[in-house]
N, C-alpha and C positions, 0 to 999 in steps of 0.2 A: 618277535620271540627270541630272534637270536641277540637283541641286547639285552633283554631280559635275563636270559641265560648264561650272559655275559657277566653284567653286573650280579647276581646271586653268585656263580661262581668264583667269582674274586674278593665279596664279601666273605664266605665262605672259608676262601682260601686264607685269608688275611688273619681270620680269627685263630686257624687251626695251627698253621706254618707260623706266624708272626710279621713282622715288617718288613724282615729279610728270607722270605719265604722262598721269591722266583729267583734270586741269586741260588741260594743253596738249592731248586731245585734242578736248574739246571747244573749245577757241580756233581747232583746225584746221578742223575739222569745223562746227564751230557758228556761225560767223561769216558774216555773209553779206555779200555782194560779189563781183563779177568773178574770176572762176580762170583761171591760166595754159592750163588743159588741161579736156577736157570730160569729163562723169562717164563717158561710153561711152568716151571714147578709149584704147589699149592701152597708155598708157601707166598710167594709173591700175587697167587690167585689172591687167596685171602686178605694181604695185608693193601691190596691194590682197590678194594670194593668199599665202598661206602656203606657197609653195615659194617666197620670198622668204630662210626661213630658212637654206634649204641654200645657194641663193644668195649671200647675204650671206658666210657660212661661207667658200663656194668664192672669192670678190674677197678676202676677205683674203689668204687661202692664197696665191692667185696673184699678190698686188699685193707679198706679201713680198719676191718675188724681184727686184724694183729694187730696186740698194743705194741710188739716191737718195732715192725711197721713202719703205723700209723705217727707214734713218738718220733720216728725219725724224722720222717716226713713232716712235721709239724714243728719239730726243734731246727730242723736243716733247710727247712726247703722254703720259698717266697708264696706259697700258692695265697696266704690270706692277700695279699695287697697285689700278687700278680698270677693268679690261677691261669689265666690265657699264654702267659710269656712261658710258664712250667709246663703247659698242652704244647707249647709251638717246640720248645724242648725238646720231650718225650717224643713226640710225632717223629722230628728229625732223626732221633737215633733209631726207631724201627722204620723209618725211612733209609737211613743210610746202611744199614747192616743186611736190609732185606735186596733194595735195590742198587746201590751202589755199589764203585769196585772194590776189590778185597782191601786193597790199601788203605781207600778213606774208611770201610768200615772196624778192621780191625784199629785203626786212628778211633773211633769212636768209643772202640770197648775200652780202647785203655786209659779216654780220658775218664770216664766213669768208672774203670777202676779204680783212678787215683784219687777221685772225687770219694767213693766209698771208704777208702784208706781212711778217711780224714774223718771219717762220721760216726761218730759214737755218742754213748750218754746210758742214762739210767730210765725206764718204766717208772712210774706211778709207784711201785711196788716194791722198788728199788733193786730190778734184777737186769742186769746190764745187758747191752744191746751194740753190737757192731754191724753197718752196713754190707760190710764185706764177709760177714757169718755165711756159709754157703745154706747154712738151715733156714736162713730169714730170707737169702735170695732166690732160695727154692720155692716158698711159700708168695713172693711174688710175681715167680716167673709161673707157677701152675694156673695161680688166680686169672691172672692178663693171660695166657692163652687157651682156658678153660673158656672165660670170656668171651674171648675173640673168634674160635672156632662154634660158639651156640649163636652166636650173633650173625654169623656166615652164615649158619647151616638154616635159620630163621628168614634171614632178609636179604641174602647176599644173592646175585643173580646166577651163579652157576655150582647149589651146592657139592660139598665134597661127597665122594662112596666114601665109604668104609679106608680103601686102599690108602686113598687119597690124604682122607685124616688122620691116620696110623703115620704116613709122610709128613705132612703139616706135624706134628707133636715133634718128630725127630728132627726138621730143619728148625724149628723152633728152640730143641733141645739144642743143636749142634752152637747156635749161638750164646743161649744159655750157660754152656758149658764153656765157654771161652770169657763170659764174665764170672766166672766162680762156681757156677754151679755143679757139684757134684751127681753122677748118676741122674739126671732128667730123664723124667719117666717116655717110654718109648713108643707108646701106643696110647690110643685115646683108652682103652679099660684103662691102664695103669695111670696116666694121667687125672681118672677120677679118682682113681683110691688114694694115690697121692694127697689128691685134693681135698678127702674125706678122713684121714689121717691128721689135718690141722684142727679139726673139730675141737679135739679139749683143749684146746690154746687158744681159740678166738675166744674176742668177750668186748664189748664197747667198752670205748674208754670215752671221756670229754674232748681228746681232740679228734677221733670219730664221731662225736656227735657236731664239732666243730666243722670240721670237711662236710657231710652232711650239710649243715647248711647252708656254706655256701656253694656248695655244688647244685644242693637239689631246689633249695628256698631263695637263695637270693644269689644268683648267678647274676657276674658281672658282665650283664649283656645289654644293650639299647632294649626299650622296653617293645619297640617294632618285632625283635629278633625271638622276644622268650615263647612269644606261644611254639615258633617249630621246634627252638631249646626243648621245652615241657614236653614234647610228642615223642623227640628224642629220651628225655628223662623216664617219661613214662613205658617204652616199650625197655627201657635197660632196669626200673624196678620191676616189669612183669618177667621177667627173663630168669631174675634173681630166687636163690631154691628158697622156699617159705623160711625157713628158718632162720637165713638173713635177712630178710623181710621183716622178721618178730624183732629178730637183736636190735636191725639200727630204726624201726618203730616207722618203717616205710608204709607210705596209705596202702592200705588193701581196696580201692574203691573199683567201683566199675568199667572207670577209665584203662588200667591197670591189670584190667582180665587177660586170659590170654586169648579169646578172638579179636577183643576190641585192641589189644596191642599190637596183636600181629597184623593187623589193619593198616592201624595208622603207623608203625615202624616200618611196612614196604611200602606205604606211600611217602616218607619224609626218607628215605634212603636211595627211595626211587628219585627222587623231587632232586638229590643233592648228587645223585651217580647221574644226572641229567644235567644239571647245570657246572659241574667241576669237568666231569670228563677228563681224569689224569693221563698225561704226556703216556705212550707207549715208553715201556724199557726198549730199551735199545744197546743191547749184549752182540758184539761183533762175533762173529761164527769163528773165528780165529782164537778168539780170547776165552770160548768155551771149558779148555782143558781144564780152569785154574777153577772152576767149580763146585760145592760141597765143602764142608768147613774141616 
């Protein structure tokens, strides 16, 4: 069992991290110095648990439906021909910001600062769009930790109180606001209204129907690997509120319910928080001070 467990969790790791995964995660991990955030705090609970996967899953799906977005994402980014290398990416920087020390993670916000700088263009509709807008990078920083906190609190092994996730929203905030974002909402209430405030501005566009499919229909995966992909797909469309469900024309089937999700989303999170088993942080008690963003 233990090579079993061996091999799934470095396939695993491979796909999520990339090729240069165990380098950079030991530079995350292994480095010693002051952290934004403390090894107990629910921000690192959360971002440490393998219902990160569905997670992650569910903020894109839902981050689709801004065409400012999504356009961007679609004019700027490699995901059609390398979807996996843009997840090894992404991972990295909520990796390094959440668990690494302050230095390489403030390094990371401002490479993606300067990455935002550079990224602009027109909608569909021809109403301009900048990366660096703090209005567009609010709508995807609520999406991804709206997300990521229903996908914990679902499948994650040790859910948040109330205290806990009002926390989680504000260390998510604190980074938030250090790549642009203005006022990040500070509580899980305000975090929804936030989040329900985007309402008359979503809408599919073609390169949301585009991501769509190759996210949910033809993932670039060995064909061995897609059924646990699908179990994953499927607990992150049932997660999803019906009304993004209608927009981007997600199955409603029975697979899809929420008992038979929540089924098989804590057995395929269970199966992957079994076989990964991520490195302990390890924050020297000395380097505690530098703490909190």
């Amino acid at each position: 069992m233990t090579d079993v467990r061996q091999r799934l969790g470095e396939a695993l790791f491979a796909r999520v991290a990339g090729p240069d995964g165990a380098r950079h995660r030991e530079r995350i991990h292994g480095t010693p110095g002051p952290r934004w955030f403390d090894a107990a705090s629910p921000i690192v609970q959360v971002h440490a648990d393998a219902a990160m996967f569905v997670g992650g899953i569910r903020a894109v799906l839902l981050q689709t439906l801004h065409p400012a977005a999504m356009t961007a994402v679609s004019e700027h980014s490699g995901y059609r021909g390398d979807m996996w290398g843009r997840l090894a990416r992404t991972s990295r920087y909520l990796a390094v910001t959440t668990f690494g020390t302050a230095e390489h993670a403030q390094q990371a916000v401002d490479a993606v600062r300067s990455i935002h700088a550079r990224v602009t263009g027109t909608v569909d509709d021809g109403t301009p769009y900048a990366a660096d807008d703090p209005h567009l990078l609010m709508w995807v920083h609520v999406a991804q930790i709206d997300s990521f906190l229903r996908a914990h609190q679902t499948y994650g092994r040790l859910p948040l109180d109330q205290a806990r996730r009002d926390e989680y929203v504000v260390q998510t905030g604190e980074v938030a606001r250090r790549l642009g974002v203005v006022d990040p909402p500070q509580t899980e209430a305000e975090l929804a209204d936030v989040l329900e405030s985007y309402r008359p501005e979503l809408r599919v566009t073609d390169h949301a129907r585009e991501a769509v499919r190759h996210l949910v229909w033809h993932p670039d995966l060995p064909y061995a690997a897609r059924p646990a992909y699908g179990v994953l797909i499927a607990a992150a469309i049932g997660s999803l509120p019906a009304w993004a469900r209608r927009d981007l024309r997600l199955p409603w089937l029975p697979v899809t319910g929420p008992a038979v999700t929540r089924a098989l989303g804590k057995a395929a999170t269970s199966t992957i928080r079994w076989a990964m088993r991520p490195p302990a942080v390890v924050v020297p008690a000395a380097a505690t001070s530098g703490q909190g963003a």
